[in-house]
N, C-alpha and C positions, 0 to 999 in steps of 0.2 A: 764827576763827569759833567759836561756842559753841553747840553741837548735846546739846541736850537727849530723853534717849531715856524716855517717860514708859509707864508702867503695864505694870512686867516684872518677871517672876517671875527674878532674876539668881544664876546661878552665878559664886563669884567666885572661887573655890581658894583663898580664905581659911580657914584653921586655925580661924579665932576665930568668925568669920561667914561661912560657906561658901554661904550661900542669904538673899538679902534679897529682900522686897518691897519696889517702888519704883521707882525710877528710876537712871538714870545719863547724869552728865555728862560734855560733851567740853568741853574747850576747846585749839582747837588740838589734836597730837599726841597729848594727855595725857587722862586720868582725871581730873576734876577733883571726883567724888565718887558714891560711890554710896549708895542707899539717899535721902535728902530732904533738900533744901538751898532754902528758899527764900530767898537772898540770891543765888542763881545766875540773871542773868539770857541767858536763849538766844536765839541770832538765828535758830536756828531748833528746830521741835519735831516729835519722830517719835510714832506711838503704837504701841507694841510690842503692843498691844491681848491684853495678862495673857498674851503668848508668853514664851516664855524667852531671856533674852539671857546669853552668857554668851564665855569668850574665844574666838577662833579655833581650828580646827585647826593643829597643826602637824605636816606631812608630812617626818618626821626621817631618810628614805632613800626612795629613789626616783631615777628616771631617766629624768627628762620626755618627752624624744624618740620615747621606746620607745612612744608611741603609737602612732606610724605602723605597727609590728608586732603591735598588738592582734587576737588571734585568727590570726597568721599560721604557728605554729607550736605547739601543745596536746596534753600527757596525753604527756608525755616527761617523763623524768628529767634531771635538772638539766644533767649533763654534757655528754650526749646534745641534747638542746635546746640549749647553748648555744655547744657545740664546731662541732656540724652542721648548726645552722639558724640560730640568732639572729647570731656570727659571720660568718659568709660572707655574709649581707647587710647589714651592718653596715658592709661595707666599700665598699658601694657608695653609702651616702650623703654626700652634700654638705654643706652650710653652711647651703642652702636648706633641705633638707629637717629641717636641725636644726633649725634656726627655728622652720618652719612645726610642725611636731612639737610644739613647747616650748610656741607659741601654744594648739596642741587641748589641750597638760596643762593651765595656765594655764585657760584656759575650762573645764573641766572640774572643777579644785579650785576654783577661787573659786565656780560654783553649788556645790558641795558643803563649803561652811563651809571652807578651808583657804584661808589667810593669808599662810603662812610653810611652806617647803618645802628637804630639801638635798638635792642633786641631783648626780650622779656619771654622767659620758660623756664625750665630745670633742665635737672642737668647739665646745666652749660658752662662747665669744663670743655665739652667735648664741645658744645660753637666756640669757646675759646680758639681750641685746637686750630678746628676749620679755620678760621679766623686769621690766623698766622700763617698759616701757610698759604692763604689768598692773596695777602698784599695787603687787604683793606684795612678801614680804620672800623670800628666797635664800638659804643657802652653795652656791656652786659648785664646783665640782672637776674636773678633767680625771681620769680613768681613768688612773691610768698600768701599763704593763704592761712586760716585758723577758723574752722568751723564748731568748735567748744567751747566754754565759757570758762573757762580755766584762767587763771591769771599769772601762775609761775611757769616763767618760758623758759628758764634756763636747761633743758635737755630738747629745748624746740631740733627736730630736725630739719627741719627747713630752714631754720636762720645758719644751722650748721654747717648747712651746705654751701647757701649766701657768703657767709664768711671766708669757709674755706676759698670758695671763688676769690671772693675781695684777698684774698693773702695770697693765691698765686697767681696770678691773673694781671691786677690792678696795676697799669704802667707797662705791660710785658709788651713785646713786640716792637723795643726800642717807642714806646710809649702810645702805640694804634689801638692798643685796648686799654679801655677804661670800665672800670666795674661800678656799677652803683645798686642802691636798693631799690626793692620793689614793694609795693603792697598792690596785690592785682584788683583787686576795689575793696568798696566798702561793703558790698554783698557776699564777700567773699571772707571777710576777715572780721571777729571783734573787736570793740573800740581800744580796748584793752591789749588788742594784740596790733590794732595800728598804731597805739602812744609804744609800744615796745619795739616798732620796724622806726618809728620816726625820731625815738631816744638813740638808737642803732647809729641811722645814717649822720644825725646831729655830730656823734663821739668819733665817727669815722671820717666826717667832712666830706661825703661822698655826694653824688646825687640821688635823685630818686626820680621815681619811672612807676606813672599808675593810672590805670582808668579813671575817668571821671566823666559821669552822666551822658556816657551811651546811648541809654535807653529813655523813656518816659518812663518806661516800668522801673527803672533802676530808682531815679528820683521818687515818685511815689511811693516806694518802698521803703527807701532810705527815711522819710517825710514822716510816715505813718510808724516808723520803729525806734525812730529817734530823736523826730522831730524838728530834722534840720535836712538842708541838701546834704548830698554828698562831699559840696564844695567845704560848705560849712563843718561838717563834722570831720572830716581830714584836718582844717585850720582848729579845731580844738581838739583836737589829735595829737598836733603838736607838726606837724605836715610844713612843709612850704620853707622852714628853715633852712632847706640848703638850695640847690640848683634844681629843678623841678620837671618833668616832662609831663604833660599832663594829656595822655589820648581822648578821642574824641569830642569833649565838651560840647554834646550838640544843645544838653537845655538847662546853661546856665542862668542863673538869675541877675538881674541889675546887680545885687548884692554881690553873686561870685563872681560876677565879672571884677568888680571893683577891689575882690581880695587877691585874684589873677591876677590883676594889673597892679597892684601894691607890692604882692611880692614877688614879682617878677616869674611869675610862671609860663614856664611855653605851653602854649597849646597847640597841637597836632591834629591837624586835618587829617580824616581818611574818609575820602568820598566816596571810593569804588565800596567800602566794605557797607561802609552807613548806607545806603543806597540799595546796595544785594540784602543786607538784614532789615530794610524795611525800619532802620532806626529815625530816619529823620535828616534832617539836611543841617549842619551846625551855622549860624549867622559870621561866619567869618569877616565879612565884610567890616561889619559892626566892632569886631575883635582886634583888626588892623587900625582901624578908626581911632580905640582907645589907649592906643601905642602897646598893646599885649604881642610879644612875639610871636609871631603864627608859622608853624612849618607843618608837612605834609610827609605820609606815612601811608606804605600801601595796607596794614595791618599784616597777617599772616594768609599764607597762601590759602587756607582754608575756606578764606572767610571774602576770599578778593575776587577771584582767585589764580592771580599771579602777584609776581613782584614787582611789577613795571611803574617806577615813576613819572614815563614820558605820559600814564593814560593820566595820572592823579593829578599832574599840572595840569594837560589840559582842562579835567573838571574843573578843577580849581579856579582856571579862568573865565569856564564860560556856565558851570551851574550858577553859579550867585548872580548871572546876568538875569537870568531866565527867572530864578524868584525873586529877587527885589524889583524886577524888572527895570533895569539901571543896565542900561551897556556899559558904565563907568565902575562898577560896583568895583572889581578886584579887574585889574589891566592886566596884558601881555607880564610888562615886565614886573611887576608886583609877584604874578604868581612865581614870573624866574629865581625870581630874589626868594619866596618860600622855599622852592625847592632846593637851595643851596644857602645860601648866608644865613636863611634863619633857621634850617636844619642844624647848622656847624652851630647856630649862635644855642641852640636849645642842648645840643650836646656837650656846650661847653668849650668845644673845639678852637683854639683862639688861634687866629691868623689862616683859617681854612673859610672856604665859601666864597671869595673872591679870588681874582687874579691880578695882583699889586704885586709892587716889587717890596719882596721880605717876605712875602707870603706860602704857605706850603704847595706845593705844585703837585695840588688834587685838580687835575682837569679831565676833560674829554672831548674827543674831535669828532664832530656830524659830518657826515660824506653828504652833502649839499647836492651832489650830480645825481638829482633820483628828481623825479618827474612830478611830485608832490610839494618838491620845496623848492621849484622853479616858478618864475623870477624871483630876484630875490632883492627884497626890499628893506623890511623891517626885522634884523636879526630875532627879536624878541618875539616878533608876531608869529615868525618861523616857526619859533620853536614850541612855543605855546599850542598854535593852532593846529600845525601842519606836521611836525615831525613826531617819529614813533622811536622807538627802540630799536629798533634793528636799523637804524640809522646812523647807531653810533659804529664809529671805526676804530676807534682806538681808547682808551684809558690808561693815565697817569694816575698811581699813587704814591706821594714821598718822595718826585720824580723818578718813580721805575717808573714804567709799564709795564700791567699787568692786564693789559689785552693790546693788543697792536695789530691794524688791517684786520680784524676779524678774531682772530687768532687769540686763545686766553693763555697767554705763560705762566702762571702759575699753579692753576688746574691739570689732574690730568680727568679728564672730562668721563674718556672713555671708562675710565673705573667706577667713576659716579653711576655713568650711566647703567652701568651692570649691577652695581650693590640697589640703586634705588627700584631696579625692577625685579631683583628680589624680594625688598621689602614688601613694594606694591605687592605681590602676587600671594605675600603670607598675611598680610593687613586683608588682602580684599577675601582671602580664605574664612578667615577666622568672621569676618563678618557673614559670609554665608552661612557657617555654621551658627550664629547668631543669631539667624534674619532680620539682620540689622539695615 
């Protein structure tokens, strides 16, 4: 099919031509041109009505499930919060309630411009499931953790699970999901059992997906038990060999910057969560500076607590003003370019993140006629400064649409909404019974 998207002001993360007037074609999957083609004939026609259309978000860390823990635990330090609250009920969820969970994220990123999302927990077969029936695009990963000093892993259930993931999962959904591994930090796992997830992902050619340096406390720990940061003890680990997503990194050293940027590791802003935990501010500016790819992640709802990428760019643009105190630190369209091209580029995602012709036709169209994002000047600055999520009107992915005018087509919304307020209602029980 050939879906003609007419009269749009288009962001395109193009270097040459970053902002066209015009239009943009679909055909099929693909970009088949932007800016004016009349030899493109469409079988069908949108009018963007002079909104902005420009790529998807992409949610480059995150932990979709953690919905169902929204607002259930707040205004705790990271440790604290996640040793004694988020933990211990963590472990009383199901299969189900992963699902159901994955489905609220899902509905929640795709009205709020987000496309393409990686995502770190268990169980997650079941955000697979979600997954595929969204529309959207995925890396998955199991969490893997090892709190023993054991060194024969070969009955590990956790890798058994990971794997099983990676066998039915990896490439599924005509190729929207993508599986990789996880080790959830180094606080979390032996060295012995990180050289066994990074021997794993090495043999499978996969990527990997893992905290790194958080906290201050994380680091001093790590420092004081092994002698090395976090960064460093992952790279003799054996770590960083394949395609890398690296969360947080608020207190890397000259040192890890420099093994970051050798082997090509993305790192992953998440300002809303860093910020509510009282972690720290990461020096992004600096990070961009030394060609390290930098994308942006709302974390998981628990810890955010939404999913909304439009709040994480605007941090993105105007926190690192305020402490470096540089209006130039991280621009409008720097941050746009995080939230999309260097998402896709940390996921791997090749030919997503931009709007070129050949390219996958992951977009989404801002209703511009809203009183906030009038006049209209600077598309970038728009969108940076001024626009929120509920701005967005529509979403492309794969060239479907899987929200249009408001409207989500691939959810059925209304069933979410009933399974998640069951959940809530036997989560918020059991914690009374707790006094938690």
């Amino acid at each position: 099919m050939n879906t003609l998207i007419k009269n749009a002001t288009v962001i395109t993360n193009d270097d040459v031509n970053p902002i066209v007037s015009g239009d943009v074609g679909i055909s099929g999957r693909t970009i088949a041109f932007v800016g004016k083609d009349n030899t493109f004939t469409p079988d069908r026609t949108v009018d963007a009505k002079g909104g902005i259309v420009m790529p998807g978000l992409v949610n480059a860390h995150t932990h979709t499930p953690m919905t169902l823990l929204r607002s259930y635990a707040d205004d705790l330090r990271l440790q604290d919060w996640l040793f004694d609250h988020i933990f211990p009920v963590e472990e009383t969820f199901d299969g189900d309630d992963i699902y159901w969970g994955s489905m609220l994220a899902c509905w929640e990123m795709i009205a709020g411009g987000t496309t393409a999302f990686a995502d770190m927990y268990f169980l997650s077969k079941h955000t697979a499931e979600a997954v595929l029936g969204s529309g959207m695009r995925a890396n998955i990963c199991r969490a893997l953790q090892c709190f023993d000093d054991r060194t024969d892993f070969s009955g590990d259930a956790r890798m058994a699970e990971a794997l099983e993931l990676y066998d039915q999962y990896h490439g599924s959904g005509g190729g929207r999901i993508n599986v990789e591994m996880s080790a959830h930090a180094v606080y979390t796992s032996t060295p012995a059992y990180l050289r066994f997830i990074a021997e794993t992902a090495e043999k499978l050619g996969c990527g990997m997906h893992t905290h790194i340096s958080e906290t201050a406390h994380e680091n001093d720990e790590c420092l004081k038990k092994h002698g090395k940061t976090p960064t460093q003890l992952l790279k003799d680990c054996g770590f960083f060999a394949t395609r890398t997503i690296a969360a947080h990194c608020v207190y890397l050293t000259k040192d890890d910057t420099e093994v970051i940027a050798a082997d090509k590791v993305s790192v992953v802003h998440n300002p809303s969560s860093n910020l509510k935990l009282a972690s720290g501010v990461a020096p992004i500016g600096g990070y961009l500076k030394q060609g390290i790819n930098t994308a942006l992640g709302t974390d998981g709802a628990a810890s955010n607590n939404n999913l909304n990428m439009f709040e994480e760019l605007h941090l993105a643009a105007i926190l690192h003003k305020g402490v470096s105190k540089n209006p130039t630190e991280i621009s409008a369209a720097e941050a746009v370019k995080m939230a999309t091209l260097n998402g896709a580029r940390a996921l791997g995602l090749e030919k997503t993140g931009a709007l070129r012709k050949g390219w996958q036709a992951d977009l989404i169209i801002i209703d511009t006629q809203k009183p906030h994002l009038m006049p209209r000047y600077n598309p970038h600055s728009l969108i940076a400064y001024s626009a929120q999520a509920g701005d967005v009107s529509s979403v492309m992915a794969s060239g479907e649409f899987i929200m249009e005018n408001g409207e989500i087509k691939t959810l059925d919304t209304e069933q979410i909404t009933y399974q998640i307020q069951k959940k809530g209602e036997r989560i918020n029980a059991a914690r009374h019974r707790q006094n938690v």
